[in-house]
C-alpha positions in Angstrom: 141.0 83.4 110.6 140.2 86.8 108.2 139.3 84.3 105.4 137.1 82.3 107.6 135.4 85.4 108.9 135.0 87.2 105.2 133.3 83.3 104.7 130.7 83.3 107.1 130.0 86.7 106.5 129.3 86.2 102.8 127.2 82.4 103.8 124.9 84.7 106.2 124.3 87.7 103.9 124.1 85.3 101.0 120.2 85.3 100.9 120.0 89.5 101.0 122.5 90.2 98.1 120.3 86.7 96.2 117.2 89.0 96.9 118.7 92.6 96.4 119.9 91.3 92.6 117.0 89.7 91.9 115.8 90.5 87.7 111.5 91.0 87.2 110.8 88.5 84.5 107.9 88.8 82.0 106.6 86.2 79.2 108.8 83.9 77.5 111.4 84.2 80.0 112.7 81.7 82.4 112.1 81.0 85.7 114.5 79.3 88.2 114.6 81.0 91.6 115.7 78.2 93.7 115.1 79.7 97.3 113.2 78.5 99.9 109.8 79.8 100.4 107.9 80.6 103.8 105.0 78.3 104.0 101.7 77.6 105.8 99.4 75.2 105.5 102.2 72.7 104.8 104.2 69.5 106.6 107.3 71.7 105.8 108.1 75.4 106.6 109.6 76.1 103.8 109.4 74.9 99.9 111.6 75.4 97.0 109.1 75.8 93.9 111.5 74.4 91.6 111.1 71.3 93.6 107.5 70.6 93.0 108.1 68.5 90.0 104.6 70.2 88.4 104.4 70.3 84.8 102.0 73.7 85.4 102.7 76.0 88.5 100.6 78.9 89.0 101.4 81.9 91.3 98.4 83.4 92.8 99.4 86.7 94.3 96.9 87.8 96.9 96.4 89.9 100.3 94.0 89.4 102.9 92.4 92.2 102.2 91.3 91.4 98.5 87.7 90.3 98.5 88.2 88.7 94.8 91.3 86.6 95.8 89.6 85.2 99.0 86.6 83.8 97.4 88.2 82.4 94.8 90.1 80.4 96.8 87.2 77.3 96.8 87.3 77.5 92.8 91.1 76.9 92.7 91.6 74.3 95.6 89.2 72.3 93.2 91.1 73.2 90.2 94.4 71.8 92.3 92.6 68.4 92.9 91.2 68.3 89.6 94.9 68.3 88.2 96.7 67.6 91.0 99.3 65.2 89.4 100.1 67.8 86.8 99.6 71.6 88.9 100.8 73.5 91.4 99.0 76.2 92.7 100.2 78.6 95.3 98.7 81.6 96.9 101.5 84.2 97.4 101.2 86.5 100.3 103.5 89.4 101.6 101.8 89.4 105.2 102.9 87.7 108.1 102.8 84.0 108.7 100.5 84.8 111.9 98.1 86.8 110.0 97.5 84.5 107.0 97.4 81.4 109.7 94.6 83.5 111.4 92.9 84.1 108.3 93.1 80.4 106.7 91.5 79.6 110.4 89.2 81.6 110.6 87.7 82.2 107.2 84.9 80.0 105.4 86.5 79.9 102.0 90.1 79.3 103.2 88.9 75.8 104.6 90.1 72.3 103.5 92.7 74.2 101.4 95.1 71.4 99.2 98.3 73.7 98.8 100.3 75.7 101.0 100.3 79.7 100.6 103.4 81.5 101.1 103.9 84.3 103.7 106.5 86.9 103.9 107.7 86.7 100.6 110.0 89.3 99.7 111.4 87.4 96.6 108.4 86.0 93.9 106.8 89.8 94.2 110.5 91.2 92.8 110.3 88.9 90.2 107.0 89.6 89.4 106.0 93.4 90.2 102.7 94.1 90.3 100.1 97.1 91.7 97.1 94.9 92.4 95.8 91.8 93.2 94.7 89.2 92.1 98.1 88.8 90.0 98.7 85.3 88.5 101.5 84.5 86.7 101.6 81.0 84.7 104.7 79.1 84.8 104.5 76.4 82.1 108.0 73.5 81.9 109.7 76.7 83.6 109.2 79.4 81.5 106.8 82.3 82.4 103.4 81.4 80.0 101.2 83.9 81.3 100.6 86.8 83.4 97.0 87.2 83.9 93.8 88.2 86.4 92.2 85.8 88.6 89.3 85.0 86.7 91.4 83.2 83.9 92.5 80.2 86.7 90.3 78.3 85.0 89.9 74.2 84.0 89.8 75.4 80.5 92.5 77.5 80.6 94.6 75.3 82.5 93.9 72.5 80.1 95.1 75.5 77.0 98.4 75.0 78.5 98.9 71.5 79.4 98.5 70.4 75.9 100.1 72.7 74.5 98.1 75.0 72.9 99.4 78.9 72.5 98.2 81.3 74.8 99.6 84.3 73.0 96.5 85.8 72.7 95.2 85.8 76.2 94.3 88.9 78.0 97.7 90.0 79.8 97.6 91.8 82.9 100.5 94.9 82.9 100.1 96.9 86.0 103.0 99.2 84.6 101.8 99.6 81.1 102.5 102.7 79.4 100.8 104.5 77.1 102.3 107.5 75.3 100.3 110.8 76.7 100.5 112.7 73.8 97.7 113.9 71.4 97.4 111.2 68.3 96.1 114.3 65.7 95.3 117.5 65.8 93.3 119.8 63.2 93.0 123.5 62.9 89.6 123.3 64.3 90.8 121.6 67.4 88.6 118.7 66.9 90.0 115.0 66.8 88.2 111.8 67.5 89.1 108.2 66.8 87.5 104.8 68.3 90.7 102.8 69.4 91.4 99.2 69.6 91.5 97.0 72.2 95.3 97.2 74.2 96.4 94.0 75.6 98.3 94.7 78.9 96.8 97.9 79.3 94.1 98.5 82.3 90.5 100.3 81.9 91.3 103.8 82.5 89.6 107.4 82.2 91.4 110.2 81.4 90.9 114.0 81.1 93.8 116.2 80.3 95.0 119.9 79.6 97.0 119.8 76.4 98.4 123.7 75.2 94.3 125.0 74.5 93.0 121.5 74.0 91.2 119.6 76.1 91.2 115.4 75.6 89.0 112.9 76.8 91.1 109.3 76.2 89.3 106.1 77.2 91.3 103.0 77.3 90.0 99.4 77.0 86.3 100.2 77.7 82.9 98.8 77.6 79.6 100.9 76.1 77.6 101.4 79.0 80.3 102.2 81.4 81.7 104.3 79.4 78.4 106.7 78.5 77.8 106.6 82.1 81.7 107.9 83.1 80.9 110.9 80.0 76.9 111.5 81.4 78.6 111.7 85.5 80.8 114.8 83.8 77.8 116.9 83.6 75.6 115.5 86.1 75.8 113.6 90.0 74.0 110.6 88.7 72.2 107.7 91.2 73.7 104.4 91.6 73.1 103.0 88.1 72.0 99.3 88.9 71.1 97.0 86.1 67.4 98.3 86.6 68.3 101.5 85.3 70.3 100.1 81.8 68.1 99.6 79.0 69.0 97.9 76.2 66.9 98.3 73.0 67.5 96.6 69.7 70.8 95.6 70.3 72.5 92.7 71.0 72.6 92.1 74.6 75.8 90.1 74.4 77.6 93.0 73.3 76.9 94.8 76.7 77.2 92.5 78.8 78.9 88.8 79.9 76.0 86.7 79.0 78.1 83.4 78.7 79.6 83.7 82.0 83.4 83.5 80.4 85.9 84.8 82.1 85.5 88.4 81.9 89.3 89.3 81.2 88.4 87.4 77.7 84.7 89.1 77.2 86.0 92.1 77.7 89.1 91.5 75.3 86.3 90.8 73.1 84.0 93.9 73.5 85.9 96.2 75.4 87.4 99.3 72.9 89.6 103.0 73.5 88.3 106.6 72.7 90.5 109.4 72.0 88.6 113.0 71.7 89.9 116.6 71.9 88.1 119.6 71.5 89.1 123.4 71.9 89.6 124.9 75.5 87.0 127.7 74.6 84.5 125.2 74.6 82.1 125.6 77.4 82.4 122.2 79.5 78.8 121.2 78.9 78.6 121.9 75.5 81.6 119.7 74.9 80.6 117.0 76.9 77.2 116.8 75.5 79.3 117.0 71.9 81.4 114.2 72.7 78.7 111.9 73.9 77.2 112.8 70.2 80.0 112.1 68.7 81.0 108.4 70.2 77.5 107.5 70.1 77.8 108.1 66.3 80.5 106.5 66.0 79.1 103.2 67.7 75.9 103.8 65.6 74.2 103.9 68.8 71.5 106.5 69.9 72.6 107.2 74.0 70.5 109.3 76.1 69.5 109.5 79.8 66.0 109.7 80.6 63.2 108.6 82.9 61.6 105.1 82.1 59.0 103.0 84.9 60.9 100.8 86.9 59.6 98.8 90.0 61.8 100.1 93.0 61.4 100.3 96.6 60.8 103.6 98.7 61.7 104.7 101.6 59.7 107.1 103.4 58.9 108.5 106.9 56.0 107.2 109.3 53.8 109.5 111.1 55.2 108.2 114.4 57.7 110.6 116.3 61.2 109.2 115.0 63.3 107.6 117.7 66.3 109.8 119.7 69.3 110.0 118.1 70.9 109.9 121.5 69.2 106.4 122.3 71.3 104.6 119.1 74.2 102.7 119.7 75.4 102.1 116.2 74.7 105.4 114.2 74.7 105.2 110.9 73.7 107.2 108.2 70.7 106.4 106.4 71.6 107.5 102.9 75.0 105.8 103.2 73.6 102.8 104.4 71.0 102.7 102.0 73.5 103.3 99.0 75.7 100.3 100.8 72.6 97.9 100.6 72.3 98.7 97.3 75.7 98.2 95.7 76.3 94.7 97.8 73.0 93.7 97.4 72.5 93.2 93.6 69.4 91.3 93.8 67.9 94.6 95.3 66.4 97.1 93.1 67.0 100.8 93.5 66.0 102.5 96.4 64.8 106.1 96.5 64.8 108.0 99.4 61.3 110.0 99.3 61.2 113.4 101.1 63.1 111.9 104.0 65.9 113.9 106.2 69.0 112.5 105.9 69.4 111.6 110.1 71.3 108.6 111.9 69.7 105.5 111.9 70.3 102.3 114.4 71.3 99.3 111.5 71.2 95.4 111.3 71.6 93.1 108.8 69.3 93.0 106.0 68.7 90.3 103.2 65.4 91.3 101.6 62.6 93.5 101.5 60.8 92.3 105.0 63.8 92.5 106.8 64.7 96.0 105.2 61.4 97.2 106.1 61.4 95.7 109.5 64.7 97.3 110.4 63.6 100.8 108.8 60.1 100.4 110.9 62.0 100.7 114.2 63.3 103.8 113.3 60.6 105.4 112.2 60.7 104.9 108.5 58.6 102.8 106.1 59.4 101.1 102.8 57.1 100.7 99.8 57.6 98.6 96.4 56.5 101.0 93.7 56.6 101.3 90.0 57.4 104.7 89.1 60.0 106.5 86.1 63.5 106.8 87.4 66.4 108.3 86.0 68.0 105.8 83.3 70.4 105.1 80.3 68.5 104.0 77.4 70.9 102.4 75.2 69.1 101.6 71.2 70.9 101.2 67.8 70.4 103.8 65.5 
């Protein structure tokens, strides 16, 4: 009776102590978890993915909350019937199995889906750790091939690996990359730069440290005009830098930005470079700033500057009407913030100034171009003009 008892014990904890030992796996190794799998959008409840009997399986770790890893979702349910004899892709999802059945229900690009998506897993996101999503590990005749962003699920890519071809060189997603932190060189003077290779594996990142009486600046896999705009922010609040407001002059345009509408985890293995600066503590902040924006523009043989260039933007401004109560408006909103909002997820929109005009709470709906913009800002009070006028910009040339 003790034996059968220490039996059905070990048979009903089985699955925890499986879960509690289970090893994170990386490229080249092999994978073989043999568990079952909570499902939706299947016949079944469950799957075991060894069981799939796909040449190609790709894990797709997502969240309902990622923007990025819901829209894609059209893009790879044609991928899966585009190869469906030979792949197996399958969204993974921590969240409940009610949650993610609510969202596949009631979301546009979560329709007419042709694979399951697992909920509750516990298990696949052990195996594979990660810090952000979308995570997509490649899993080619059982061993891992790949561990890369979303934007790489593509046919090309997916045809790379069923023939065979290396993918060695792909851009590798490492969300627990580490980088020594320690200064590279140091001189007497207490000046060091160096322009740094690409790092596979490791993420963009901005850094400014304290080391003993040095200060350093480190960049990691960065692009040109983000990255003058990150050192220019440091020693001034600058507006929302929209595409009207980077000019490029006599220099390749590919170079700055994804012209050929690649995956951008391969452009920016491409284009994308590190910066390593320090300078002296007793270096005033804005004279070292302004000395290290020198400095990395020389090195790029670029000439970098902000100034004011004509643009054609549109401007807000106050009507001589009296401006409605703010106690009469049921949704209050703040006009600056709103009209920053429209502006970032609005990227046909130009820049929008705000021209002497009170920040105050405004009554919002939804806008989707400059009639309806105007319309809306009319009923409270406000006006919007198209105008051609210099605003502040970053006037990128080669030297």
């Amino acid at each position: 009776m003790k034996n059968l008892t220490t039996l059905l014990y070990i048979l009903c904890y089985l699955p925890f102590l499986v879960s509690g030992q289970l090893k994170s796996l990386r490229i080249g190794d092999h994978f073989s978890y043999t568990q079952p799998l909570q499902v939706i959008n299947s016949p079944v409840r469950s799957i075991d993915v060894t069981s799939l009997g796909k040449e190609l399986l790709i894990l797709d770790f997502f969240t309902s909350s990622c923007g990025s890893c819901i829209e894609a979702m059209p893009k790879n349910n044609k991928l899966q019937t585009i190869f469906n004899s030979k792949i197996q892709i399958l969204p993974v999802g921590i969240e409940s199995r009610e949650r993610i059945t609510k969202l596949v229900s009631h979301n546009s690009y979560m329709k007419n889906l042709q694979f399951p998506l697992v909920v509750e897993d516990t298990a696949l996101t052990k195996i594979f750790p990660h810090q952000g999503v979308p995570h997509v590990v490649w899993i080619y005749k059982g061993k891992v091939a790949a561990i890369t962003t979303g934007d790489m699920v593509t046919a090309e890519n997916i045809e790379q690996i069923l023939t065979g071809q290396s993918v060695s060189e792909w851009p590798m997603k490492d969300d627990f990359y580490y980088e020594e932190q320690t200064v590279s060189h140091r001189v007497d003077s207490g000046f060091y730069s160096k322009l740094l290779p690409y790092i596979n594996g490791a993420a963009l990142n901005y850094a400014v440290d304290t080391i003993g009486d040095h200060v350093r600046v480190k960049m990691t896999n960065v692009t040109t005009v983000p990255a003058f705009l990150y050192l220019f922010g440091q020693l001034e609040q600058l507006p929302l830098m929209k595409k009207e407001r980077i000019i490029l002059q006599n220099v390749d345009v590919n170079d700055f930005e994804n012209l050929d509408s690649i995956p951008e985890s391969l452009w920016m293995q491409k284009h994308a470079f590190g910066y390593e600066t320090t300078w002296s503590l007793k270096l005033e902040h804005k004279k070292r700033m302004e000395a290290i924006i020198n400095d990395l523009s020389n090195r790029l043989n670029l000439s970098v500057e902000l100034k004011y260039e004509k643009s054609s933007i549109w401007v807000v401004r106050a009507l001589q009407a009296n401006l409605p109560l703010v106690s009469n408006i049921k949704k209050k909103t703040s006009l600056r913030n709103w009209i920053t909002m429209l502006e970032i997820f609005n990227t046909a929109f130009p820049p929008i100034e705000l021209e002497n005009v009170s920040d105050i709470e405004i009554n919002t709906e939804t806008v989707t171009d400059f009639d309806s913009l105007k319309l809306v800002l009319n009923k409270n009070g406000f006006d919007l003009q198209r105008v051609d006028k210099p605003i502040l910009s970053l006037v990128v040339r080669s030297k």
